[in-house]
C-alpha positions in Angstrom: -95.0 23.8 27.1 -92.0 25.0 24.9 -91.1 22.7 22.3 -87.1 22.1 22.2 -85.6 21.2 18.6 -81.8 21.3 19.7 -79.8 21.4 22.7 -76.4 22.4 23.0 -74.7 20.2 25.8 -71.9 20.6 27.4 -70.3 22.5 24.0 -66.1 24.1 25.0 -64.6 25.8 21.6 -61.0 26.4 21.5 -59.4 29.0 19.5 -55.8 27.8 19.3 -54.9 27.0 23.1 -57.3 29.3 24.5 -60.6 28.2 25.7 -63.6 31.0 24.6 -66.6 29.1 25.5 -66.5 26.4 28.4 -69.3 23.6 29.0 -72.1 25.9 27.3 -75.7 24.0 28.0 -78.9 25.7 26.2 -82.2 24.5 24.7 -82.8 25.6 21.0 -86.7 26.5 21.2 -88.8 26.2 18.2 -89.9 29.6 16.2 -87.9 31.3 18.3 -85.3 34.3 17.8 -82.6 34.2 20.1 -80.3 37.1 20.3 -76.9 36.3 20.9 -74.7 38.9 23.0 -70.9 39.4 24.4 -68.2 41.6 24.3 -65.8 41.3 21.0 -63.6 38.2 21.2 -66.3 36.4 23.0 -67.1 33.9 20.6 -70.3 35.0 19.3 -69.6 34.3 15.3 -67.5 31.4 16.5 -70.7 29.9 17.9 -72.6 30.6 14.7 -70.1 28.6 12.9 -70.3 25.9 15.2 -74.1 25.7 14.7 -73.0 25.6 10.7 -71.0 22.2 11.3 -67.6 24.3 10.2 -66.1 24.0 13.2 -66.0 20.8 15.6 -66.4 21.7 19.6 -63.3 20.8 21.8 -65.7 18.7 23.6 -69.6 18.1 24.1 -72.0 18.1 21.4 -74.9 20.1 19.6 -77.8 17.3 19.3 -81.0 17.8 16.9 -84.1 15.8 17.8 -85.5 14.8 14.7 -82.8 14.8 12.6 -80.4 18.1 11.6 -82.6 21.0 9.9 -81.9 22.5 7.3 -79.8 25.7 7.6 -79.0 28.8 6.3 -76.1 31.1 7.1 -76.0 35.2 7.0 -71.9 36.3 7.4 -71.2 39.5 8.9 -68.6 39.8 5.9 -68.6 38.1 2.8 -66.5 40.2 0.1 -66.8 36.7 -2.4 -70.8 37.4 -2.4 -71.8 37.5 -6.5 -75.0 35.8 -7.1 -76.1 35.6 -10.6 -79.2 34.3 -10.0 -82.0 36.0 -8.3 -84.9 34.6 -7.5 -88.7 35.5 -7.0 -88.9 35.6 -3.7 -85.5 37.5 -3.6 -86.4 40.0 -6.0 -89.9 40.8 -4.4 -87.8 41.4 -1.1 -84.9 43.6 -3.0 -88.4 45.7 -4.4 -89.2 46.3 -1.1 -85.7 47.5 -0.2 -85.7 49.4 -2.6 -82.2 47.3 -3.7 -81.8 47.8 -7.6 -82.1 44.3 -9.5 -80.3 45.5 -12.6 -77.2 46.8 -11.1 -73.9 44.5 -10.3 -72.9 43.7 -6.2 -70.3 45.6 -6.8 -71.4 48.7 -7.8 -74.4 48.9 -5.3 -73.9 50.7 -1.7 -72.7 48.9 1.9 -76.5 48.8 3.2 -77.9 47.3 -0.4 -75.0 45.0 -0.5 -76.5 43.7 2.8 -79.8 43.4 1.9 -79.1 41.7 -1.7 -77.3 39.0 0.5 -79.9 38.8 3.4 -82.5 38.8 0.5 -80.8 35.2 -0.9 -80.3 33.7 2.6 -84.3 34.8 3.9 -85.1 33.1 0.4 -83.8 29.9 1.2 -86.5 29.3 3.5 -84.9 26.6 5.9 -85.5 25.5 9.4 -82.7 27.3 11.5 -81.6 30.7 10.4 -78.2 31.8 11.4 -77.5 35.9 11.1 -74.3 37.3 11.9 -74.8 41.1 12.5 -77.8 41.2 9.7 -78.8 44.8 11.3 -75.3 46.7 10.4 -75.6 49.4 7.6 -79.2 48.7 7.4 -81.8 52.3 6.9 -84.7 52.6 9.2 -87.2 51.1 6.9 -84.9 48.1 5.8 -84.7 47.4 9.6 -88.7 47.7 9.9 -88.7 45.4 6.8 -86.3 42.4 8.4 -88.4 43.1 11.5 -91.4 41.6 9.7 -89.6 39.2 8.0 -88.4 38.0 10.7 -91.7 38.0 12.4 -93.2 35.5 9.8 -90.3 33.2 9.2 -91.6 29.9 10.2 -88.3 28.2 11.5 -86.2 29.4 14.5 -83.7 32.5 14.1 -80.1 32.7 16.3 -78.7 35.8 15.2 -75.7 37.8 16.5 -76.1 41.4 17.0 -75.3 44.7 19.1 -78.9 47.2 18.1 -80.8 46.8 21.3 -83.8 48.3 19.7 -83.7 45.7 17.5 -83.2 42.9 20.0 -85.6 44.7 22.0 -88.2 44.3 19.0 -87.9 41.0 18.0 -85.3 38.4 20.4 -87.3 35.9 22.3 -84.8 34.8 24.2 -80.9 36.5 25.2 -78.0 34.0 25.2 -75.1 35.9 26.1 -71.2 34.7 26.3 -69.5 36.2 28.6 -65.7 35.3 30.4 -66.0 31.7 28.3 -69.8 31.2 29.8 -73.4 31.0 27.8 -76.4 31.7 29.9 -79.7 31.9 28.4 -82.6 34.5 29.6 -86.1 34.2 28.7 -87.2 37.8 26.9 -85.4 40.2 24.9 -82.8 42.6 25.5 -84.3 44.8 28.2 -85.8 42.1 30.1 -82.3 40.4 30.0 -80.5 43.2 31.3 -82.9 43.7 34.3 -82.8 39.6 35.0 -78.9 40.2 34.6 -78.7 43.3 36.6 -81.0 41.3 39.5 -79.1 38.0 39.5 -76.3 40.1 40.0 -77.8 42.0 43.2 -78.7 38.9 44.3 -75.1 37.1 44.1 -73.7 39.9 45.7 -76.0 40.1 48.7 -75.1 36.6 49.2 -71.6 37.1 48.9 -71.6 40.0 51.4 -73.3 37.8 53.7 -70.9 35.0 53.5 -67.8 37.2 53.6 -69.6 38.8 56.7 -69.6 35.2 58.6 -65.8 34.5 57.3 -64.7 37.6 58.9 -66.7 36.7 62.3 -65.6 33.4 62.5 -61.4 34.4 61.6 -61.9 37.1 64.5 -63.4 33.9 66.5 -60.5 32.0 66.0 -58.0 34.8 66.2 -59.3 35.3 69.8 -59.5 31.6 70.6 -55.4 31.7 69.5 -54.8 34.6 71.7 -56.2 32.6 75.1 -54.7 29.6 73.4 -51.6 31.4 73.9 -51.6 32.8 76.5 -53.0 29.0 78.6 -49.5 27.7 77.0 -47.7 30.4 78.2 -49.1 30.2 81.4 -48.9 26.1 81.7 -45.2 26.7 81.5 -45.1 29.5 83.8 -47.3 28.8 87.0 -46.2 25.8 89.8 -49.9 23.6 90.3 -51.5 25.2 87.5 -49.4 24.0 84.5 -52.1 20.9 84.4 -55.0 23.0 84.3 -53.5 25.5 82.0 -52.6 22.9 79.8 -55.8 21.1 79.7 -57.4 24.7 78.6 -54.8 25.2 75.6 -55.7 21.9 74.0 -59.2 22.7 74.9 -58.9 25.6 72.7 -56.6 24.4 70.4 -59.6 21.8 69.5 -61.9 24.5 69.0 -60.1 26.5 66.9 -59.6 22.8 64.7 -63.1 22.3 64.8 -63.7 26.3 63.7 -61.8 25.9 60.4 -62.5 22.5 59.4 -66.7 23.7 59.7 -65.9 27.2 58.0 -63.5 24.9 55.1 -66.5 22.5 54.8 -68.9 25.5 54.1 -67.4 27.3 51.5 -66.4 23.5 50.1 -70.3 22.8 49.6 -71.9 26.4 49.0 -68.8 28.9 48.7 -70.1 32.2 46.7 -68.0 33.8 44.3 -67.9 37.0 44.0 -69.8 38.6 41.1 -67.6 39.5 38.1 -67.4 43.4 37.3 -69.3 44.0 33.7 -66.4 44.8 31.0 -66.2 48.3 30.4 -64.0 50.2 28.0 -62.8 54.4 28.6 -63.0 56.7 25.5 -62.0 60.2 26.5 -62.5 62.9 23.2 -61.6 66.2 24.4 -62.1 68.7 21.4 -60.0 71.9 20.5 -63.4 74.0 21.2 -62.5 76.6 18.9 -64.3 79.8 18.8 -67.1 80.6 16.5 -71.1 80.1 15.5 -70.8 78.6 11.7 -68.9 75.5 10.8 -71.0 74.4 8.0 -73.0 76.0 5.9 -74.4 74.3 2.0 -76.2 77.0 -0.3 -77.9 74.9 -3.2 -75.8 71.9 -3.4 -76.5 69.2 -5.0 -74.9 65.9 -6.0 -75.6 63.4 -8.9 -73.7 60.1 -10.8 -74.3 60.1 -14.5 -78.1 60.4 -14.5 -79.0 59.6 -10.9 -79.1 62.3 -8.2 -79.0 62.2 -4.6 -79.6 65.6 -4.0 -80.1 69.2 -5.5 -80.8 72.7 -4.5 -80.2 71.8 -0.8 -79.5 74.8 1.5 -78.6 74.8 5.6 -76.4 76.1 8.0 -74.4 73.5 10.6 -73.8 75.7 14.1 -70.5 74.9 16.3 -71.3 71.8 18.8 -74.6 71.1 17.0 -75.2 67.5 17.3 -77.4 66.4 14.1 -78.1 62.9 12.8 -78.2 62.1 9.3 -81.4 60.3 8.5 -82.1 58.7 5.2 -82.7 55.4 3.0 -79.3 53.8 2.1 -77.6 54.8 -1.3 -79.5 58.8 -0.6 -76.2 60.6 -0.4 -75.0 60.4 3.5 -71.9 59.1 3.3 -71.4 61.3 -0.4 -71.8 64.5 1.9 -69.5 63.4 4.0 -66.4 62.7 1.6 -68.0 66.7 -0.1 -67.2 67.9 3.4 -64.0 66.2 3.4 -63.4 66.9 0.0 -63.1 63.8 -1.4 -66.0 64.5 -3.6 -66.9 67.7 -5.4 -70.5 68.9 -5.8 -72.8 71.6 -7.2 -73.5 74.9 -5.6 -71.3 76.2 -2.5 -70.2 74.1 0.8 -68.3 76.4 2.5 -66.3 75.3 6.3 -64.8 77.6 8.9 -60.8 77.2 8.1 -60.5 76.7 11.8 -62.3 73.1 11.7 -60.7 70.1 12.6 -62.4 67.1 11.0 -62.2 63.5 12.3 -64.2 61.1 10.1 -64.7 57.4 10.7 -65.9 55.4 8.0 -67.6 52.4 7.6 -65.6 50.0 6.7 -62.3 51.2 8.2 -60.5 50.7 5.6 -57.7 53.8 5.4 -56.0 52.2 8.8 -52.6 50.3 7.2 -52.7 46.6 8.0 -49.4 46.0 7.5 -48.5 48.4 10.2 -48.6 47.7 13.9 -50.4 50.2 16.2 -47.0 50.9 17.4 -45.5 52.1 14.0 -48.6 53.4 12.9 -48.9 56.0 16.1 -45.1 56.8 16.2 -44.1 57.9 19.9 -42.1 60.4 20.3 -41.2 59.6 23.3 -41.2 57.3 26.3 -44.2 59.4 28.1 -45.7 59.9 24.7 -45.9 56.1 24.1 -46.8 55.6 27.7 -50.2 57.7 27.0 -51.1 55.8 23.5 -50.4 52.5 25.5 -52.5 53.5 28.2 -55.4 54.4 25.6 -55.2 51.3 24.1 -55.0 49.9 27.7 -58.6 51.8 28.1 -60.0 50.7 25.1 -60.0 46.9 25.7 -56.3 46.1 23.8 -54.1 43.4 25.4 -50.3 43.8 25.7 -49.5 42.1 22.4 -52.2 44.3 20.4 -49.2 47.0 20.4 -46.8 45.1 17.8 -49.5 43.2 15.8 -50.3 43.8 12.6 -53.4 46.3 11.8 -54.9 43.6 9.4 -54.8 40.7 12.3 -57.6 43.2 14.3 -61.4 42.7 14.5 -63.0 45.8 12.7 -64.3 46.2 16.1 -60.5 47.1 17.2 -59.6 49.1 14.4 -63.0 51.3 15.1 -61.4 51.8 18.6 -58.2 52.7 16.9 -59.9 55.5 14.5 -61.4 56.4 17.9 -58.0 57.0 19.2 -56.3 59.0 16.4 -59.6 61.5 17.7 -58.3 61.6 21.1 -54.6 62.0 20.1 -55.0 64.8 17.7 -58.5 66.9 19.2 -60.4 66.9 17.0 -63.4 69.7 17.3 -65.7 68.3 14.3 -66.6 64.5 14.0 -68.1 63.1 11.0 -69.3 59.6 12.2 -70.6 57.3 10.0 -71.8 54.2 11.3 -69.3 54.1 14.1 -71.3 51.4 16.4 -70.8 49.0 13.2 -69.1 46.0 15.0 -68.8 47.5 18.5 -70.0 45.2 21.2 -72.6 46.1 23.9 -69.8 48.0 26.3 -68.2 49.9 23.9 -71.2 51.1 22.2 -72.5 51.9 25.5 -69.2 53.5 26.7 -69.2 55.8 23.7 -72.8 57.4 23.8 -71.2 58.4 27.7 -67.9 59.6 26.3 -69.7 61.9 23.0 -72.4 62.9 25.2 -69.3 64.8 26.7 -67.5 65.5 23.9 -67.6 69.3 23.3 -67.7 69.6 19.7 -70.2 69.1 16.6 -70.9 66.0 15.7 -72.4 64.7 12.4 -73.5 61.2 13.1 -74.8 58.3 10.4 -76.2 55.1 12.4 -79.0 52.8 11.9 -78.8 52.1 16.2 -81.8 54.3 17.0 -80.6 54.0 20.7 -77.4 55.6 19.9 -79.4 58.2 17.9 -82.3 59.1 20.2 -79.1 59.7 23.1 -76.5 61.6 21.0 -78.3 63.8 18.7 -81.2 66.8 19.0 -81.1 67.6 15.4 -81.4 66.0 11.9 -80.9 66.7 8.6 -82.9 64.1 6.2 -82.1 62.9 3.1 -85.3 62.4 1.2 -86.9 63.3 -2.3 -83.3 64.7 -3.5 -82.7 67.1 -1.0 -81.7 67.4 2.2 -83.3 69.6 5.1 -82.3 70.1 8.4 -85.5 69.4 10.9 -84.7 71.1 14.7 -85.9 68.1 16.7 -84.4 64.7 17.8 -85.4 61.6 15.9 -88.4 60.5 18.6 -90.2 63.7 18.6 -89.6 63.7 14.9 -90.8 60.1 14.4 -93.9 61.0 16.5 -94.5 63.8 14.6 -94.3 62.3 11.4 -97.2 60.2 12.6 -99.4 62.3 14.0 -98.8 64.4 10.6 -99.3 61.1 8.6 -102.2 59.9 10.7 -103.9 63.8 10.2 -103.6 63.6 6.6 -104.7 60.1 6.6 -108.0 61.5 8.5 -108.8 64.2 6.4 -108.6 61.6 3.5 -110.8 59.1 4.8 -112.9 62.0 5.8 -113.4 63.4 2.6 -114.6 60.1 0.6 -116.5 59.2 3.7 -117.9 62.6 2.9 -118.7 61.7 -0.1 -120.0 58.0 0.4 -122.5 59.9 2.4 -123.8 62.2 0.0 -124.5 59.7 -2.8 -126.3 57.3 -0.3 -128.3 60.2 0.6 -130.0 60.5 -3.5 -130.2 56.7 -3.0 -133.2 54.0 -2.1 -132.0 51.5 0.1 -133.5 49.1 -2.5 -131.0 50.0 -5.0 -128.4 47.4 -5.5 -125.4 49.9 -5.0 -127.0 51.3 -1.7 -125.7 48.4 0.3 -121.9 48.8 -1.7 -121.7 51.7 -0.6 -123.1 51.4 2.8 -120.6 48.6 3.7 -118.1 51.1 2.8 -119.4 54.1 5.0 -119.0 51.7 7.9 -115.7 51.2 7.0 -114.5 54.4 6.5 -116.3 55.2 10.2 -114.4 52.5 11.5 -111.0 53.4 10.2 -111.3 56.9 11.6 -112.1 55.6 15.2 -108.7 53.7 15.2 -106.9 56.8 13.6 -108.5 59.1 16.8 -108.1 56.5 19.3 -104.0 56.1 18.7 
């Protein structure tokens, strides 16, 4: 039986006069992770902060049995962060990151920034752990590492996110918000959409049905007014019938009564509504698809800050409408060859670029969008059918009316990524350097743009820690590791699987060797000699470790 430490009941949060989540009723299970989903503007963080006591609920309550547990609380954003301070148990997870201890917040990268501040809040070590987005500018490792964290954290996890491989990994349950509503699925984030996707079916089947008997029984009572009619009209018309015509009329008028009062009762007691279409944004990136094979090519570059390097003596050649992913632990010189490429940063050895290449790069953070300029100022119409285009984008990307004269600085970083994401559309670009770009995209939109890129008919250089988003967009990679970079011709699964089979070969061929050599000194041994059975314990071990290698 599942062991309940909370219960949200009946929770509605305003935000000003609008309502964002109505009557919300869920158990908080014990140990659990719960992954929380939505579209942006649902009210996911909102409900994090309610959980945190900084905000009180227009009405309802969150009850704790046993008192309130203790809490700690990840923000998707916190610029203030400047711990002093660090503790054991934070520094042996910043080793493990890899996160220099020795260097100040402000001078380390966006993904060790994260980890130095999910480091203090996994530290902390209370009952309810609240994460807003912990995944976002995470490497692959660093997300292996939370993963296990996570795993042996003793109190129970609610955590905000959009990287379905990572909900897929590690949620136990899904709550989602959606149109000012929380429902709760047992599972994780496949399971949910399935459950979702079925419910769905199910609601619709239903409503078919019922609009099926509406329609019969309006044609019912559409005929039954056509006789009724046509009995008045002839009660009027026709010398010693008029009584019997009559009597029919009422007759029918009755029925057609007693029709609508049973069909109004019905829908009264079990009416079905019809099942809301999922939200759905439109990107459309149409490229310039200029002509030519080379857009890229690096002979020996390299790239270093005062005594550290990134990389040196890489060489590679980038072909038009490639699609590579960058692959790499943070702070190894990504988003550096990036701002080379857009020369932002200067470098050893030669980068050359086709002069024909038309770069769109989105960062990040975001941060060269003005925020004191509304998207209407900052796109400029020309004209009325050119500002009829830009509003109908904006139209397609999720944006309400009043998005058009507010200020840049007032958006989510989720809308200004969908503005970036616009200027691409607008001005064609053939090249796009992406880094990061599902960072605070919600579910739809993430979805909607592996559909739009997987369409887009230029090259793409793509940065992301979403290995979903990866495995669909890219077939190539180019790895940052041991200062260098080289570019591997496979996608990231049959790389990864690869990697292992590689890994787990040269694993076998060690083991084999000292098992190899276990066996020859056992062999000038008596089993009566007190290192015999040392060193027989270890054979078996050895033996047994290369059966689980050769059965994977």
């Amino acid at each position: 039986m599942m062991t309940v430490i909370g219960k949200l009941q009946d929770v509605t949060i305003a935000y000003g006069d609008k309502i964002i989540i109505e009557r919300a009723k869920a158990d908080v299970p014990a140990g659990a992770i719960i992954g929380i989903v939505g579209g942006n503007g649902e009210g996911k963080s909102t409900l994090l902060s309610l959980l945190y006591e900084e905000i009180e609920p227009l009405s309802g309550r969150v009850e704790w049995f046993g008192g309130n547990p203790s809490v700690s609380y990840f923000r998707q954003d916190e610029v203030e962060f400047n711990k002093t301070h660090i503790s054991k148990t934070e520094s042996e997870l910043l080793r493990k990151w890899s996160v220099p201890t020795d260097r100040d917040y402000s001078n380390l990268s966006g993904g060790e920034k994260m980890k130095q501040r999910l480091s203090a809040v996994l530290a902390e070590r209370t009952q309810l752990l609240l994460l807003d987005e912990p995944t976002n500018h995470l490497d692959m490792d660093s997300l292996e590492q939370l993963k296990k964290q996570l795993d042996d954290y003793k109190g129970t996890v609610i955590m905000v996110s959009h990287d379905r491989f990572f909900l897929d990994e590690t949620a136990d349950w899904i709550w989602e918000l959606e149109n000012t509503k929380l429902t709760a699925y047992k599972g994780n984030y496949t399971e949910y959409r399935k459950a979702k996707e079925e419910a769905r079916k199910v609601q619709q089947r239903l409503y078919d049905a019922q609009q099926s008997k509406i329609q019969r029984v309006e044609r019912q009572i559409s005929e039954l007014k056509n006789w009724s009619s046509k009995a008045h009209a002839d009660s009027t018309k026709q010398e010693g019938y008029k009584e019997f015509y009559r009597v029919k009329a009422k007759r029918m008028d009755t029925q057609i009564r007693s029709k609508k009062k049973r069909l109004e009762l019905e829908l009264s007691k079990e009416k079905v509504e019809r099942p809301e279409d999922e939200k759905s944004v439109h990107f459309s990136i149409g490229g310039n698809q200029k002509k030519g094979k080379r857009v890229i090519e690096a002979k020996r570059i390299g790239k270093s800050f005062g005594n550290r390097t990134l990389f040196q003596n890489a060489s590679f050649t980038i072909q038009s409408k490639e699609r590579i992913g960058l692959l790499g632990p943070n702070g190894s010189g990504k988003s550096t060859f990036f701002k080379m490429l857009l020369g932002q940063e200067s470098g050893e050895g030669e980068l050359w670029k086709t002069e024909a290449m038309n770069i769109g790069y989105l960062s990040q953070t975001v941060l060269d969008l003005p925020v004191d300029q509304s998207p209407e100022s900052y796109f400029q119409p020309n004209d009325y059918e050119q500002r009829g285009v830009i509003q109908t984008l904006m139209t397609n990307l999720g944006f309400a009316k009043d998005h058009w004269t507010r200020p840049i600085g007032t958006l989510s970083m989720g809308e200004r990524v969908k503005l970036k994401l616009m200027e691409f559309m607008l001005d064609q670009k053939d090249v796009l350097l992406l880094d990061e770009p599902t960072n605070h995209l919600d579910l739809p939109s993430r979805e909607q743009l592996e559909r739009t890129l997987a369409d887009y008919p230029g090259t793409i250089l793509l940065v992301t820690h979403d290995r979903y988003f990866l495995d669909q967009l890219t077939d190539k990679l180019l790895i940052f590791n041991n200062q260098t970079i080289s570019k591997i011709e496979m996608g990231y699964t049959d790389w990864v699987n690869k990697k292992t089979k590689d890994e787990s070969e040269e694993d076998l061929l060690r083991i084999d060797t000292e098992l190899q050599a276990v066996l020859g000194e056992l062999s000038f041994l008596q089993n009566t000699d007190p290192k015999y059975e040392e060193l027989d314990r270890r054979f078996l071990e050895l033996s047994k470790q290369i059966r689980e290698i050769k059965q994977k």
